[in-house]
Backbone atoms as SQL, in Angstrom:
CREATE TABLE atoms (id INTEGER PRIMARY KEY, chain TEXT, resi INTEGER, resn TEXT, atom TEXT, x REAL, y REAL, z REAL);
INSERT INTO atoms VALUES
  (1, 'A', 1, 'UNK', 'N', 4.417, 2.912, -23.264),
  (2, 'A', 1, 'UNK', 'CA', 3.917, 2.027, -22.225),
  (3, 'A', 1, 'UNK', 'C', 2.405, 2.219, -22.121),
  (4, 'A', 2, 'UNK', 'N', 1.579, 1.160, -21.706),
  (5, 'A', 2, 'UNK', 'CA', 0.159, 1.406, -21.960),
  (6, 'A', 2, 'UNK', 'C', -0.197, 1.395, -20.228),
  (7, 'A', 3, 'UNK', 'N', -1.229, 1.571, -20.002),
  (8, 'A', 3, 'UNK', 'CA', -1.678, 1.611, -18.573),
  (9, 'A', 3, 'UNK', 'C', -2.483, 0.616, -18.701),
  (10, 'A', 4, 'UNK', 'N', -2.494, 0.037, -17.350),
  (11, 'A', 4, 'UNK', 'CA', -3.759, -1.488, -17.144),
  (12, 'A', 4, 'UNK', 'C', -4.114, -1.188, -15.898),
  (13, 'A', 5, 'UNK', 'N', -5.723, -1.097, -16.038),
  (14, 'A', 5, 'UNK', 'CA', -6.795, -1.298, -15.486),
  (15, 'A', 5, 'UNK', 'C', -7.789, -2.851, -15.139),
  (16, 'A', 6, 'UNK', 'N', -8.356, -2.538, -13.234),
  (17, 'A', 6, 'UNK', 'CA', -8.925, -3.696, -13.245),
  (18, 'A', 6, 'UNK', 'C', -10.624, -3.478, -13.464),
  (19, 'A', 7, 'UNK', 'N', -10.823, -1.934, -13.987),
  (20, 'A', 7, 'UNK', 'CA', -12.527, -1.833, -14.367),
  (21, 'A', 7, 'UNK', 'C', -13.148, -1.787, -13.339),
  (22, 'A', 8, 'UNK', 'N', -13.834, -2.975, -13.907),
  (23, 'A', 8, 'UNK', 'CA', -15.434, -2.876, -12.985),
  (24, 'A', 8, 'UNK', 'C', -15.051, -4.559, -12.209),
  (25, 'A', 9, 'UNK', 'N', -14.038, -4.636, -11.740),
  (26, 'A', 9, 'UNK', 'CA', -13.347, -5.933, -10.491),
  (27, 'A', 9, 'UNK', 'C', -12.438, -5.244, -9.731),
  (28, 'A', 10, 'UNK', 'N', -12.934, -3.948, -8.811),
  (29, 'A', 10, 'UNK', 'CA', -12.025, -3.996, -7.899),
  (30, 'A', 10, 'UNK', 'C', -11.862, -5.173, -6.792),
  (31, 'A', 11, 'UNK', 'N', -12.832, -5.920, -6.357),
  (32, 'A', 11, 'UNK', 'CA', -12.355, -6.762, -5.621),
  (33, 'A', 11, 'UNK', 'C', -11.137, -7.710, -6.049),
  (34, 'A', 12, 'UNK', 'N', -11.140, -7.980, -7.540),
  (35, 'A', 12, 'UNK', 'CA', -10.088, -9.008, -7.908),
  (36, 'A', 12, 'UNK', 'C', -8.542, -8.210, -7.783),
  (37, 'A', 13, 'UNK', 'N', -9.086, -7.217, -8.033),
  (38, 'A', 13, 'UNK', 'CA', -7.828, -6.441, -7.801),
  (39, 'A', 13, 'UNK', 'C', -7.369, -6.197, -6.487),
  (40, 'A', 14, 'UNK', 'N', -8.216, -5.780, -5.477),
  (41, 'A', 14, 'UNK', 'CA', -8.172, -6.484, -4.325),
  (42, 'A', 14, 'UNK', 'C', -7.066, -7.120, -3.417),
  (43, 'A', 15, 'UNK', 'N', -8.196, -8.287, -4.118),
  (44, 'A', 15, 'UNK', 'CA', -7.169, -9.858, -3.766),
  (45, 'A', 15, 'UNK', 'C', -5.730, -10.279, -4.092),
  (46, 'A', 16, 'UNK', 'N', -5.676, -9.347, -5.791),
  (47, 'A', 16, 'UNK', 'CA', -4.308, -9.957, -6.371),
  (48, 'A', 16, 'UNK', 'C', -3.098, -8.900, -6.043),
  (49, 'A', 17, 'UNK', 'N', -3.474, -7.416, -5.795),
  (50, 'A', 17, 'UNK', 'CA', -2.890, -6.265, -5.657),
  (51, 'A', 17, 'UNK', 'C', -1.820, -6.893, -4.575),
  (52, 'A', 18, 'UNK', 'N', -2.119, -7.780, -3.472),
  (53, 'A', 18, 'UNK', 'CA', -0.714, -7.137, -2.222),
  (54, 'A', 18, 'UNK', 'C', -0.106, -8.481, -2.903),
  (55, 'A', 19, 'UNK', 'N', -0.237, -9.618, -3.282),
  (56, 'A', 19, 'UNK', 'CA', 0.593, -10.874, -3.533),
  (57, 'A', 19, 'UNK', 'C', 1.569, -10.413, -4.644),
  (58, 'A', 20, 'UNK', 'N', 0.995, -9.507, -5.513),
  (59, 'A', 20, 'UNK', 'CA', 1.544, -9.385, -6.838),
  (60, 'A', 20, 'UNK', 'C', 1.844, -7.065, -7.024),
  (61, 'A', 21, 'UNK', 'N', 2.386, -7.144, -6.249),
  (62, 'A', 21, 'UNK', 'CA', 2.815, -5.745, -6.436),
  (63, 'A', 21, 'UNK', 'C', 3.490, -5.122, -7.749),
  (64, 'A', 22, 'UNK', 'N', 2.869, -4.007, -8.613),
  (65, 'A', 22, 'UNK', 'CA', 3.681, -4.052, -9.545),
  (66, 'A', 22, 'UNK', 'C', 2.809, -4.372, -10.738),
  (67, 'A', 23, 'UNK', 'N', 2.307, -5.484, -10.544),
  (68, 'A', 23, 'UNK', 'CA', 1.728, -6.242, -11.671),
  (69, 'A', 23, 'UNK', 'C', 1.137, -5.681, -12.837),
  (70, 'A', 24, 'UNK', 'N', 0.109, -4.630, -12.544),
  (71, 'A', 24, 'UNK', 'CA', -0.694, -3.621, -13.356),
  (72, 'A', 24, 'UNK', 'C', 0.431, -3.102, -13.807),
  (73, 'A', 25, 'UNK', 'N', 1.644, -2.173, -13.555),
  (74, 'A', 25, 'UNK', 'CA', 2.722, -1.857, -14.227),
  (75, 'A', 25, 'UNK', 'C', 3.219, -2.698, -15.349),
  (76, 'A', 26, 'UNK', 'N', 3.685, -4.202, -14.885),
  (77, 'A', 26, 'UNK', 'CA', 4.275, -4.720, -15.481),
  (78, 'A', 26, 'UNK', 'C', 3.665, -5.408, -16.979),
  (79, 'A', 27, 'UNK', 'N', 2.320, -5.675, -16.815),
  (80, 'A', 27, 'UNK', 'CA', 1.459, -5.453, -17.760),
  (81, 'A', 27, 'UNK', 'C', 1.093, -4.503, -18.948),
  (82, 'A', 28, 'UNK', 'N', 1.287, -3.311, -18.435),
  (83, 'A', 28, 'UNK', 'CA', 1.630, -2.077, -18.752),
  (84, 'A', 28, 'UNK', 'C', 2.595, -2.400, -19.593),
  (85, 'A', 29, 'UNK', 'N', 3.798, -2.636, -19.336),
  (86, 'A', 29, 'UNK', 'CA', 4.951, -2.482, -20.009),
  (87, 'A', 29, 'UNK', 'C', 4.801, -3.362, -21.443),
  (88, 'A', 30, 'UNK', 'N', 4.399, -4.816, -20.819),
  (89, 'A', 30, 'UNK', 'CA', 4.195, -6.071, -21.870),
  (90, 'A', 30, 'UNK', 'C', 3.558, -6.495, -22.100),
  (91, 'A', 31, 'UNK', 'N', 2.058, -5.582, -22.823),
  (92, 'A', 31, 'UNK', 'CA', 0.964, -5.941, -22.836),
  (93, 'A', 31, 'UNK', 'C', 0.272, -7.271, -23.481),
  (94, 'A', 32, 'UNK', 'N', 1.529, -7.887, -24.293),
  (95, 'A', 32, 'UNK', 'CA', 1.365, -8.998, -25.319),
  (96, 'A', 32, 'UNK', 'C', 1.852, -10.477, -24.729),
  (97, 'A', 33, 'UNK', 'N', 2.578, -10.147, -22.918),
  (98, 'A', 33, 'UNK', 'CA', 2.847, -11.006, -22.290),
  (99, 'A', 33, 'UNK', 'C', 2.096, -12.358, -22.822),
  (100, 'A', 34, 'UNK', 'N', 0.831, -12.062, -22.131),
  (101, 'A', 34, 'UNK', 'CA', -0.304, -13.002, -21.780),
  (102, 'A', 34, 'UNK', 'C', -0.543, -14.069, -23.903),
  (103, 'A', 35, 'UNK', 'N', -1.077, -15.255, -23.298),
  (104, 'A', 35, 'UNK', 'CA', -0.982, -15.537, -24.138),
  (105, 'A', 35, 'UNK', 'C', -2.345, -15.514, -24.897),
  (106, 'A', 36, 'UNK', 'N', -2.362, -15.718, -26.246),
  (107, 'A', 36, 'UNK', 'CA', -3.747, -15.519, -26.828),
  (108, 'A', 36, 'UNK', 'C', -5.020, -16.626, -26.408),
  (109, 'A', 37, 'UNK', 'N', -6.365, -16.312, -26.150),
  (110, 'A', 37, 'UNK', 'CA', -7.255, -16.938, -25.428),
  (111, 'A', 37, 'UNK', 'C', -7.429, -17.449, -26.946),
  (112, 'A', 38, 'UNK', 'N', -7.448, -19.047, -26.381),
  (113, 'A', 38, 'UNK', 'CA', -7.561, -20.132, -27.998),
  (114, 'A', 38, 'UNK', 'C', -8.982, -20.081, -27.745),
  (115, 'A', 39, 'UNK', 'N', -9.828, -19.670, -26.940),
  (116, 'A', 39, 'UNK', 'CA', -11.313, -19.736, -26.861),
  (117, 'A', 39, 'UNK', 'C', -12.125, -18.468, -27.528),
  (118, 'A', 40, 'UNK', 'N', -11.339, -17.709, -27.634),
  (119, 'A', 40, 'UNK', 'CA', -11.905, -16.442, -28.546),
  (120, 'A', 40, 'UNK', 'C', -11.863, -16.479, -29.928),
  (121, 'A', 41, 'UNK', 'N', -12.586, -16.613, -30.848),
  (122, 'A', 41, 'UNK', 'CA', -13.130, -16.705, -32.180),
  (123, 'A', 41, 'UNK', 'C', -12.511, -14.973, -32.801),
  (124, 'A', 42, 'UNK', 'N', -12.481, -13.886, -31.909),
  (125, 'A', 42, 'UNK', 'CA', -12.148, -12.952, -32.839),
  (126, 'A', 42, 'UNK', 'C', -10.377, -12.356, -32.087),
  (127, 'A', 43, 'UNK', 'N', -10.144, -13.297, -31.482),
  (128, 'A', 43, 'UNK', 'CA', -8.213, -13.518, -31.709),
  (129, 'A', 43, 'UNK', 'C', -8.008, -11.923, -30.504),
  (130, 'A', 44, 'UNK', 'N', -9.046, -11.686, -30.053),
  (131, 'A', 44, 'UNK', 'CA', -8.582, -10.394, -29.537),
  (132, 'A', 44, 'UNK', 'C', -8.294, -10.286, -27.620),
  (133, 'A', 45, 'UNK', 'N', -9.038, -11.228, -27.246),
  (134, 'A', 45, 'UNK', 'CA', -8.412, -11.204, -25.787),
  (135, 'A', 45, 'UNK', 'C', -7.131, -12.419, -25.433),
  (136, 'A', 46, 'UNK', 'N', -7.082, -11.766, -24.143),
  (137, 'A', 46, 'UNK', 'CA', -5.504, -12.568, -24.083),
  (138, 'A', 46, 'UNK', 'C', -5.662, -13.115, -22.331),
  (139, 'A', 47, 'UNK', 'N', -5.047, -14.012, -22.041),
  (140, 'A', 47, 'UNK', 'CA', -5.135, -14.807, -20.713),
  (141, 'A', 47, 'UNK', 'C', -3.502, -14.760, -19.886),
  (142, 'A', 48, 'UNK', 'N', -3.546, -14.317, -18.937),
  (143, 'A', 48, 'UNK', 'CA', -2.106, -14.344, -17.992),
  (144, 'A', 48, 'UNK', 'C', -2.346, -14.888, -16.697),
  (145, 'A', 49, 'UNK', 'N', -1.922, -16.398, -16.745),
  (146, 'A', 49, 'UNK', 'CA', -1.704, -16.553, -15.479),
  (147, 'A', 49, 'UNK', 'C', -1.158, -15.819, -14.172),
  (148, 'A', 50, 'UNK', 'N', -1.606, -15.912, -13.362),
  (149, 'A', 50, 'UNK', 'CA', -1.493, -15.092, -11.747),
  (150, 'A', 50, 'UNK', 'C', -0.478, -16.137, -11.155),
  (151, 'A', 51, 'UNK', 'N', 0.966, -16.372, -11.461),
  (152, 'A', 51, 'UNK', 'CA', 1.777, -16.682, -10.704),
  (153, 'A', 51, 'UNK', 'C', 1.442, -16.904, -8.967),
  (154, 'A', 52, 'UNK', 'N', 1.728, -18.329, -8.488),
  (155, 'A', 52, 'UNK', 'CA', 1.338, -18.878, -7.400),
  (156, 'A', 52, 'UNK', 'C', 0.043, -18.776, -6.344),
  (157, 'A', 53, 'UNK', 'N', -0.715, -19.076, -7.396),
  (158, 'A', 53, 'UNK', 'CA', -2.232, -18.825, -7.639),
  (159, 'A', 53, 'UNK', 'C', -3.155, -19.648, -8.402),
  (160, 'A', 54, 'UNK', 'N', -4.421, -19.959, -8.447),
  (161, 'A', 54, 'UNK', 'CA', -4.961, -20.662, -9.563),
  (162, 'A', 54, 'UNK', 'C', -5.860, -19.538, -10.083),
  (163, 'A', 55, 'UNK', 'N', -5.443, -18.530, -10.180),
  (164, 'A', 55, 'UNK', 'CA', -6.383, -17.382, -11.069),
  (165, 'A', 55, 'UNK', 'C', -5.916, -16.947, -12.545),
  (166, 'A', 56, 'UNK', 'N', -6.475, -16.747, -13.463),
  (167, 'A', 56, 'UNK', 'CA', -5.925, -16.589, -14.649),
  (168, 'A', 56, 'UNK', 'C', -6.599, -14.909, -14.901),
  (169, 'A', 57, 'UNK', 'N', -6.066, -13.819, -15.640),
  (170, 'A', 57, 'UNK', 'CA', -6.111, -12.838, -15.723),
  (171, 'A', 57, 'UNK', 'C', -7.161, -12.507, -17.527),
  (172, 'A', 58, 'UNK', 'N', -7.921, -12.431, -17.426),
  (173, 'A', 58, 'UNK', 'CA', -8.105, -12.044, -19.217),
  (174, 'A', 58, 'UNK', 'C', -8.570, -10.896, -19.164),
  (175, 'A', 59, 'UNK', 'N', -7.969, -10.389, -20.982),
  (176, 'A', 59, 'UNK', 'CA', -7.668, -9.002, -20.701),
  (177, 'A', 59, 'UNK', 'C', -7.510, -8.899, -22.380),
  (178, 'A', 60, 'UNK', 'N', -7.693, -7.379, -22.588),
  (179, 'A', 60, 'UNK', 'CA', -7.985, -6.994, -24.069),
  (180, 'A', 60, 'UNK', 'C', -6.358, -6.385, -23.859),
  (181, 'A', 61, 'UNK', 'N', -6.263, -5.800, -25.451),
  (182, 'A', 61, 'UNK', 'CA', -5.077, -4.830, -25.556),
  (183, 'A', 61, 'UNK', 'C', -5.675, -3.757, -26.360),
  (184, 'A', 62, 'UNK', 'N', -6.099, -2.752, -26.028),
  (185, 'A', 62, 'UNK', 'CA', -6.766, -1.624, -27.024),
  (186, 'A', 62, 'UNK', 'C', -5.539, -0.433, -27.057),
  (187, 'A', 63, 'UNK', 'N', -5.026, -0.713, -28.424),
  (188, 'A', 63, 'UNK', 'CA', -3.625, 0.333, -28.794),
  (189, 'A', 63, 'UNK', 'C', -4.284, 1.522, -29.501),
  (190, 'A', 64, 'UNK', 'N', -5.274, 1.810, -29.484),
  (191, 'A', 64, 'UNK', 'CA', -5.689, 2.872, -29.502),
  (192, 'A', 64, 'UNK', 'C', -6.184, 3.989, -28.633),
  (193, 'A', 65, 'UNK', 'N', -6.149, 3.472, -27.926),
  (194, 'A', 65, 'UNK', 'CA', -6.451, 4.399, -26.494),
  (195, 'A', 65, 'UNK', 'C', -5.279, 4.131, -25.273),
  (196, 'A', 66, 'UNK', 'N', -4.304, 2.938, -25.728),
  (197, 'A', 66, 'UNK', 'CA', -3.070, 2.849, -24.817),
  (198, 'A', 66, 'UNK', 'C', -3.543, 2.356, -23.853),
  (199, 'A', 67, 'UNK', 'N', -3.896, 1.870, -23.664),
  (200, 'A', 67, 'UNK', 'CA', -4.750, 0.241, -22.539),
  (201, 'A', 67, 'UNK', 'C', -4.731, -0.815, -22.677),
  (202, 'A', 68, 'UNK', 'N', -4.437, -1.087, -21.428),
  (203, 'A', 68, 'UNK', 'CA', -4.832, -3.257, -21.345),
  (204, 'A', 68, 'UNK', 'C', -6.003, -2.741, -20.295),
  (205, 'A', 69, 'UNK', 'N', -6.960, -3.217, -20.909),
  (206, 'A', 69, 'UNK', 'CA', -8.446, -3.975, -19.772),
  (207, 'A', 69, 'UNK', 'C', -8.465, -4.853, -19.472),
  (208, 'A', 70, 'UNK', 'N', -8.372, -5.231, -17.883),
  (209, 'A', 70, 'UNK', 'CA', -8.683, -6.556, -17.790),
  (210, 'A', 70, 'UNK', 'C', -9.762, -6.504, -17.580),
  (211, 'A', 71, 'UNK', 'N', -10.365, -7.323, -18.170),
  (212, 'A', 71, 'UNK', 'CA', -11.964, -7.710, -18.491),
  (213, 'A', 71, 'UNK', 'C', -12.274, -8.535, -16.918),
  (214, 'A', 72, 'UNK', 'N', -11.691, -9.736, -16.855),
  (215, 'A', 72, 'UNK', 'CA', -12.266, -10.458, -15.840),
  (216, 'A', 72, 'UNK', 'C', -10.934, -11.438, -15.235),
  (217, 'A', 73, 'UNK', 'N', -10.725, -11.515, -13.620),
  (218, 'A', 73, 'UNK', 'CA', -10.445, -12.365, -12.793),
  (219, 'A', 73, 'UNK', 'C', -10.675, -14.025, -12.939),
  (220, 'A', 74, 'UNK', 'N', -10.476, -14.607, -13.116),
  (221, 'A', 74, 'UNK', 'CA', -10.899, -16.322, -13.563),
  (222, 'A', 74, 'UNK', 'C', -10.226, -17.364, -12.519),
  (223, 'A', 75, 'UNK', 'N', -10.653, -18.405, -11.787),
  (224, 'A', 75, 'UNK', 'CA', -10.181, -19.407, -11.740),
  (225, 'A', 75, 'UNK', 'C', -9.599, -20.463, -12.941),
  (226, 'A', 76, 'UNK', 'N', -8.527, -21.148, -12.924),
  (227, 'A', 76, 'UNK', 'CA', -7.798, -21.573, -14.226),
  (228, 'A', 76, 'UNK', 'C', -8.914, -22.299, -14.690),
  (229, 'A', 77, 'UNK', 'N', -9.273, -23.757, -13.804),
  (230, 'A', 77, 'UNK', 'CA', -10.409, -24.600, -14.862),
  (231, 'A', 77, 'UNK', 'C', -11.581, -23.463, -15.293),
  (232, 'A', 78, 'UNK', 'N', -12.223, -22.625, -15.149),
  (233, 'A', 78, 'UNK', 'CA', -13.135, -22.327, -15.309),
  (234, 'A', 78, 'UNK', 'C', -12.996, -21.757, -16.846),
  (235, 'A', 79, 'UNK', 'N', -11.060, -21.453, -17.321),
  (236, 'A', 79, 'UNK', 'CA', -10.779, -20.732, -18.349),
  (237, 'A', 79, 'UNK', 'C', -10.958, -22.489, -19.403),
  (238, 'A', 80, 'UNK', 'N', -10.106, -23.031, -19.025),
  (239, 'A', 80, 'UNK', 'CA', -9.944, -24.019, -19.494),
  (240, 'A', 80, 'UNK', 'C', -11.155, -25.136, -20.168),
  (241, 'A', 81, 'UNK', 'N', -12.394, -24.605, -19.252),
  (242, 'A', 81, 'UNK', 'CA', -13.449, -25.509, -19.718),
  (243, 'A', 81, 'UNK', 'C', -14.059, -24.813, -20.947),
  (244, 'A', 82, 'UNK', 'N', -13.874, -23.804, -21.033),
  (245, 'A', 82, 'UNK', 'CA', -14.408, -22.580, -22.587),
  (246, 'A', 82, 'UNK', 'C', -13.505, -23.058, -23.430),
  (247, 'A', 83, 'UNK', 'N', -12.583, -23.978, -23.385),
  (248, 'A', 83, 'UNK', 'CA', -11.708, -24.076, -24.716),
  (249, 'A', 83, 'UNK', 'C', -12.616, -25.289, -25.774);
């Protein structure tokens, strides 16, 4: 199981921590959940929608150190307009 971190966004974590309890765990578990960001050229970050929310989650998978980073908190269009 890998551990997931929200870095350098505790506020997003914050915000999403009491709606979504668990979540960082569950991430943890399925780090490949999220689906691949079609906007990344080197195939390596990944995007998970925030269930009943318009926030989208992006986030690395580094299996070498046994981590998901989430990099950054997103509103959905804001992901959507980088495609």
């Amino acid at each position: 199981m890998l551990g997931a971190s929200f870095g350098e966004q505790p506020a997003a974590a914050a915000l999403l921590a009491p709606a979504h309890p668990g979540g960082g765990e569950r991430l943890g578990q399925y780090p490949f959940y999220g689906r691949t960001a079609a906007w990344d050229s080197r195939g390596v970050l990944r995007e998970l929608p925030v269930a009943g929310t318009p926030f989208v989650v992006v986030y690395e998978v580094d299996e070498t150190v046994g981590a998901v980073i989430v990099l950054r908190v997103v509103h959905g269009p804001s992901v959507a307009a980088r495609g």
